[in-house]
C-alpha positions in Angstrom: 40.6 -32.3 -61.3 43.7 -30.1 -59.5 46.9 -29.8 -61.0 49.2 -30.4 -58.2 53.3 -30.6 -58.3 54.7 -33.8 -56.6 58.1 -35.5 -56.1 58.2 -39.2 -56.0 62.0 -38.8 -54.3 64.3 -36.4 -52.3 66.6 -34.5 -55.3 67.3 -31.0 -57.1 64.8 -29.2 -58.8 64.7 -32.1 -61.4 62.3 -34.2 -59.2 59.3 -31.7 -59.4 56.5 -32.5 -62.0 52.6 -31.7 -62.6 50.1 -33.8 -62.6 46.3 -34.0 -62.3 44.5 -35.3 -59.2 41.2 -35.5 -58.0 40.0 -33.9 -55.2 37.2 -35.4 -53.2 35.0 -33.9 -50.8 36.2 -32.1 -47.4 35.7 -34.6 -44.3 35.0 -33.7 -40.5 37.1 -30.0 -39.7 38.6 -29.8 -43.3 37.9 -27.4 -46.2 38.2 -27.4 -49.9 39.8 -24.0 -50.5 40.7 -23.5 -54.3 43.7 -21.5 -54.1 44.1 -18.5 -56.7 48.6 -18.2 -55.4 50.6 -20.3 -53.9 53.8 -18.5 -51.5 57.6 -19.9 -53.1 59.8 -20.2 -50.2 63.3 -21.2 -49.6 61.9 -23.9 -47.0 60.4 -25.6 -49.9 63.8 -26.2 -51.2 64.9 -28.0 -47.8 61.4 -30.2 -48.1 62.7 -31.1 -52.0 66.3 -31.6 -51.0 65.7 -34.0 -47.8 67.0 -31.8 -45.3 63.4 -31.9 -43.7 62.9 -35.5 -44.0 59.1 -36.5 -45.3 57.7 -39.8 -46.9 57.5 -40.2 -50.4 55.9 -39.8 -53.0 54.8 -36.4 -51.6 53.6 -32.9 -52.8 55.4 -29.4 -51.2 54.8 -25.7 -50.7 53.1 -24.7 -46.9 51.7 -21.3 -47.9 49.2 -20.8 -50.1 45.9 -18.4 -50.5 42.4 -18.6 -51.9 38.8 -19.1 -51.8 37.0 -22.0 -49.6 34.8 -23.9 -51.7 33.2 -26.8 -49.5 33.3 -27.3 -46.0 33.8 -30.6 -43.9 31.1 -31.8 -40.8 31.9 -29.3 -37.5 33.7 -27.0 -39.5 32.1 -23.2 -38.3 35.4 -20.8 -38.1 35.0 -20.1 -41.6 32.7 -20.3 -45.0 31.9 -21.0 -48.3 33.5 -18.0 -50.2 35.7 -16.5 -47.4 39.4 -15.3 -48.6 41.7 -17.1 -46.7 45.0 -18.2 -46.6 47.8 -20.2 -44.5 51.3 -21.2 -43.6 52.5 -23.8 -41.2 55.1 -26.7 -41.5 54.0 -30.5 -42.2 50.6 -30.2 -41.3 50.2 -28.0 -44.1 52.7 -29.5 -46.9 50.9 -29.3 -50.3 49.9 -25.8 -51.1 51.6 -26.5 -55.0 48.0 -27.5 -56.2 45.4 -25.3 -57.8 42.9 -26.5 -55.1 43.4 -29.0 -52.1 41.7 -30.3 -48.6 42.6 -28.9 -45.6 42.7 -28.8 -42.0 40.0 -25.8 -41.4 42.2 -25.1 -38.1 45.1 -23.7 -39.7 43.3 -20.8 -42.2 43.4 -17.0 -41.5 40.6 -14.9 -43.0 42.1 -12.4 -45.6 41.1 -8.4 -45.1 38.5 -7.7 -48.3 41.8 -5.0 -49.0 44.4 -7.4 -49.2 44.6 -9.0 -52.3 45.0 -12.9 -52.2 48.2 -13.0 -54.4 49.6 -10.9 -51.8 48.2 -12.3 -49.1 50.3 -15.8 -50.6 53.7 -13.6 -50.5 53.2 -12.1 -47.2 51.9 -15.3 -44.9 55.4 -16.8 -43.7 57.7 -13.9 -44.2 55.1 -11.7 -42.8 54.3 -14.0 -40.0 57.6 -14.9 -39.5 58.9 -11.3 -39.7 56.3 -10.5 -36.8 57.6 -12.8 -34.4 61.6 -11.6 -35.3 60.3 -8.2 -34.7 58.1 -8.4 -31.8 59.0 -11.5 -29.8 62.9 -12.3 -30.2 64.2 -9.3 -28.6 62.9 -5.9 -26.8 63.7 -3.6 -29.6 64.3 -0.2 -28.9 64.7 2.8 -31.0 68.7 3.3 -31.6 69.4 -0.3 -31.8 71.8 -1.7 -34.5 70.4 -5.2 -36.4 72.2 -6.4 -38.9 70.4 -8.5 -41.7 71.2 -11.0 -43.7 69.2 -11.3 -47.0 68.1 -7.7 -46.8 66.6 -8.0 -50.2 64.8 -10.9 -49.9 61.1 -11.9 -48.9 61.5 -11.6 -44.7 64.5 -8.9 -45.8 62.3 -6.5 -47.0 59.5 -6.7 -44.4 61.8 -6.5 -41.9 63.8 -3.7 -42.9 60.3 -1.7 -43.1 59.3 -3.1 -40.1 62.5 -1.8 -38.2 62.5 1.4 -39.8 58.8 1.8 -38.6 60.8 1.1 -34.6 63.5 3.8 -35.2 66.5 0.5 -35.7 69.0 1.1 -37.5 69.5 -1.7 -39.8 72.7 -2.7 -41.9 71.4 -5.0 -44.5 73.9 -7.6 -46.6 73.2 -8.6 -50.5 75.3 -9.8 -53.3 74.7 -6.9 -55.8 74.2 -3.8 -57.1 70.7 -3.7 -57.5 69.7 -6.1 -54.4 71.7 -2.9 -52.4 69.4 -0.1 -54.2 66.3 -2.4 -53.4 67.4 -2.8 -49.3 68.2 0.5 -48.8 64.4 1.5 -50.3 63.3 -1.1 -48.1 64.7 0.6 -44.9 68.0 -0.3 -44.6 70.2 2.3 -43.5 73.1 1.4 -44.8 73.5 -1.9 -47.2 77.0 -4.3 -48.0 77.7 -6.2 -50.7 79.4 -8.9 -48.9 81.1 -9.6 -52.9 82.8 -6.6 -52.9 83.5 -5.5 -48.8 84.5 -7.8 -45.9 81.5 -7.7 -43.6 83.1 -7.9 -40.5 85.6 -5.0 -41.2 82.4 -2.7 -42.7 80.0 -3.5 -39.6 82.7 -2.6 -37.3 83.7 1.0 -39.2 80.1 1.4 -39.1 79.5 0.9 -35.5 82.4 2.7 -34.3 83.8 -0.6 -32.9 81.3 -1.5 -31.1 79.2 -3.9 -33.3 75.8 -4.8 -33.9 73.2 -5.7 -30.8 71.3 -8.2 -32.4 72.1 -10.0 -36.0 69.4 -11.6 -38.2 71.5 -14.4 -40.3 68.9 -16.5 -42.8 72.0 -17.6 -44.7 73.7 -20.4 -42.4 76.7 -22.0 -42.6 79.0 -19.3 -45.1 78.1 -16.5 -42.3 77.7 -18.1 -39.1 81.1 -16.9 -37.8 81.0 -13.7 -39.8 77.7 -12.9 -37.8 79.2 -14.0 -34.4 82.0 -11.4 -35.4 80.0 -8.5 -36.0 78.0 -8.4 -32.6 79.1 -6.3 -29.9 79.6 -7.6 -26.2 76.6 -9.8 -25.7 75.0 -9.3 -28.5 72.3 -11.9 -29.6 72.6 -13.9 -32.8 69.4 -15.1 -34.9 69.7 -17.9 -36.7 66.3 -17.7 -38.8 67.7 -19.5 -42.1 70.3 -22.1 -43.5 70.5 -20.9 -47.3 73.7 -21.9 -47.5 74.0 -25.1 -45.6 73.6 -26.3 -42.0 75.8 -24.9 -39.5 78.0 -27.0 -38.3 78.8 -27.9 -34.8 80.5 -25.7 -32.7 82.0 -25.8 -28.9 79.8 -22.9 -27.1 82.7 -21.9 -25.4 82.8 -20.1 -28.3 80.0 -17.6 -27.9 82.2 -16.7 -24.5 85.2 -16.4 -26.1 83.7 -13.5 -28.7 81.8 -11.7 -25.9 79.3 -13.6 -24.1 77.1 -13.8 -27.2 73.6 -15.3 -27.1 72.3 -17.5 -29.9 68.8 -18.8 -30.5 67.4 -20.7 -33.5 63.7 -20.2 -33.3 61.3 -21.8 -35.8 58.0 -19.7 -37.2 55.7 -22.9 -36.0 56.4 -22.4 -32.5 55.2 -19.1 -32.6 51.9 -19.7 -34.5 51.3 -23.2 -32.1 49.0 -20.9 -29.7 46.3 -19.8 -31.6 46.3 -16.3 -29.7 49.4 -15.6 -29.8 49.3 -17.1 -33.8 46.4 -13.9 -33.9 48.8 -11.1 -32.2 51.4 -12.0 -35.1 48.3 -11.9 -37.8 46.7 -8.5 -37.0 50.4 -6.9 -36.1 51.7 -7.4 -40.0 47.9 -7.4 -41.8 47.8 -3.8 -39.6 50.8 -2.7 -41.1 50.3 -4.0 -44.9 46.7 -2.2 -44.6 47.7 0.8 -43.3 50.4 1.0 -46.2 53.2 1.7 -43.5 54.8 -2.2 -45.1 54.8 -3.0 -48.6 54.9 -6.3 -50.0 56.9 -6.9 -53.1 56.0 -9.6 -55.7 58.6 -9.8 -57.9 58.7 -13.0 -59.1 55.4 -14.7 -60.6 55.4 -18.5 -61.2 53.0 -21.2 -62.9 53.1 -24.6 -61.5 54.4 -26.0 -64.5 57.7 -24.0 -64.1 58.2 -25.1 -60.3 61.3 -26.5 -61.1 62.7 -23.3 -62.3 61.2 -21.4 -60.0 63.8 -23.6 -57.2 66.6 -23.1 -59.3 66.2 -19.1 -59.2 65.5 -19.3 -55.7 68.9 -21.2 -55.0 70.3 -19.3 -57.0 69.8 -16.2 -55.3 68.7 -14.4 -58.1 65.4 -13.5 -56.3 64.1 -10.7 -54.8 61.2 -9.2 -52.7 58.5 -11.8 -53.0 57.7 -15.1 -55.2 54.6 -16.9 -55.6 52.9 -19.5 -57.9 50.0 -18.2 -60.1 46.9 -21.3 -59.6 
């Protein structure tokens, strides 16, 4: 039997409860991998909440790592007793489980270094960060990002990741001690948008100018606040709505405060192709091997607390890294 968190209905943190399941045997291209962590992130909340719509009842989490324990007919890119783990969207909703079928397609083989509860921290935000920091934009050394969340999960590995690339990065947070964590992250300089105006800080800090590119997880409370701290044609990143959907907006707009660019890209269309799914794989597994980015698991979770474990995460009280404990 697995213990497995489901939700029989869309709601708060309330609707999340254990139970036990069987779990039969793999069929044609799946797995049994019996997961030793689970990844917590904030997407789960939008699969809880019924922003991303999915039929009910129904179990969450997309990330999760472990050891595969049975393998389906045809299935030969992995075996029985290789690390793995995986991240992906709907095709991969119900990692909250102690173990659990799944499509053999989607797993990456973990390094024998890598521990597997790191591993579960570091699949989407590393991934994710990989694609922000290699595909988005043509970084240079000397460029200005501003970061949203520069504490959190994707935060942190990208303020390593920049600092690794010579950016500059100008992290935001809501406290004291999320600011000393961004600036050991990387961040050369950190606002706590509680105390300072954003805006007014990014320009004394830029001389003016602004920001080339801004990486805003948080949505609808900084959209404009973002728009108003690039420079002339600067390029926003929407990679996150913590804070509520943005809402719509004439793009005249982007014209009006510079001829701004805007994307909204999402992590599964950059892990579609599996080679280029591969280039993100080995670029953050190469860094977290060769120590050069850390990965920082502050928060440790059974199943049985899931619904707390929402309630800190949307609560921002967070930092670094959460997983599940299987």
């Amino acid at each position: 039997m697995a213990t497995v968190v489901r939700m029989d209905s869309a709601g708060g943190p309330e609707v999340l409860y254990c139970t036990e399941v069987a779990i039969g045997a793999p069929g044609p291209g799946q797995v049994k991998v019996r997961h030793e962590a689970i990844g917590l992130n904030y997407a789960d909340t939008y699969f809880r909440d019924g922003t991303y719509p999915i039929e009910m009842p129904n179990g969450l989490g997309v990330e999760a790592a472990g050891v595969v324990e049975a393998l389906g007919e045809g299935v030969e890119c992995v075996a029985v007793g290789d690390r793995v783990t995986y991240t992906g969207f709907i095709n991969t909703l119900g990692a909250y489980s102690t173990e659990r079928l799944i499509d053999a397609s989607v797993l990456i083989k973990v390094p024998d270094d890598i521990p597997l509860t790191t591993a579960a921290a570091m699949t989407m935000r590393g991934l994710t960060s990989a694609y922000l920091m290699t595909q988005i934009h043509p970084f240079k050394a000397g460029d200005t990002l501003l970061l949203h969340a520069a504490a959190g999960g994707v935060g942190s590995i990208v303020s390593q990741w920049a600092a690794l690339l010579g950016i500059r990065v100008i992290g935001t947070v809501s406290t004291e001690a999320k600011r000393q964590a961004a600036l050991t992250a990387g961040c050369a300089e950190v606002i706590n948008y509680s105390e300072s105006d954003v805006v007014s800080a990014v320009r004394d800090l830029t001389g003016g100018q602004g920001v080339d590119v801004v990486f805003d997880s948080v949505g609808r409370t900084t959209f404009e606040q973002s728009l108003d701290s690039l420079r002339r044609r600067g390029l926003m990143v929407c990679v996150g709505t913590a804070s509520g959907t943005i809402p719509p907006f004439d793009p005249q707009l982007l014209a009006m405060k510079g001829s701004l660019y805007l994307t909204r890209p999402a992590l599964a269309d950059y892990i579609a192709d599996p080679a280029e799914k591969q280039a993100l794989v080995d670029a953050i597994f190469g860094h977290v091997r060769s120590g050069a980015i850390k990965i920082d698991v502050n928060q440790v979770y059974r199943l049985e607390d899931a619904a707390q474990a929402h309630r800190d995460l949307e609560s921002r009280s967070t930092t670094g890294c959460s997983i599940f404990v299987a």
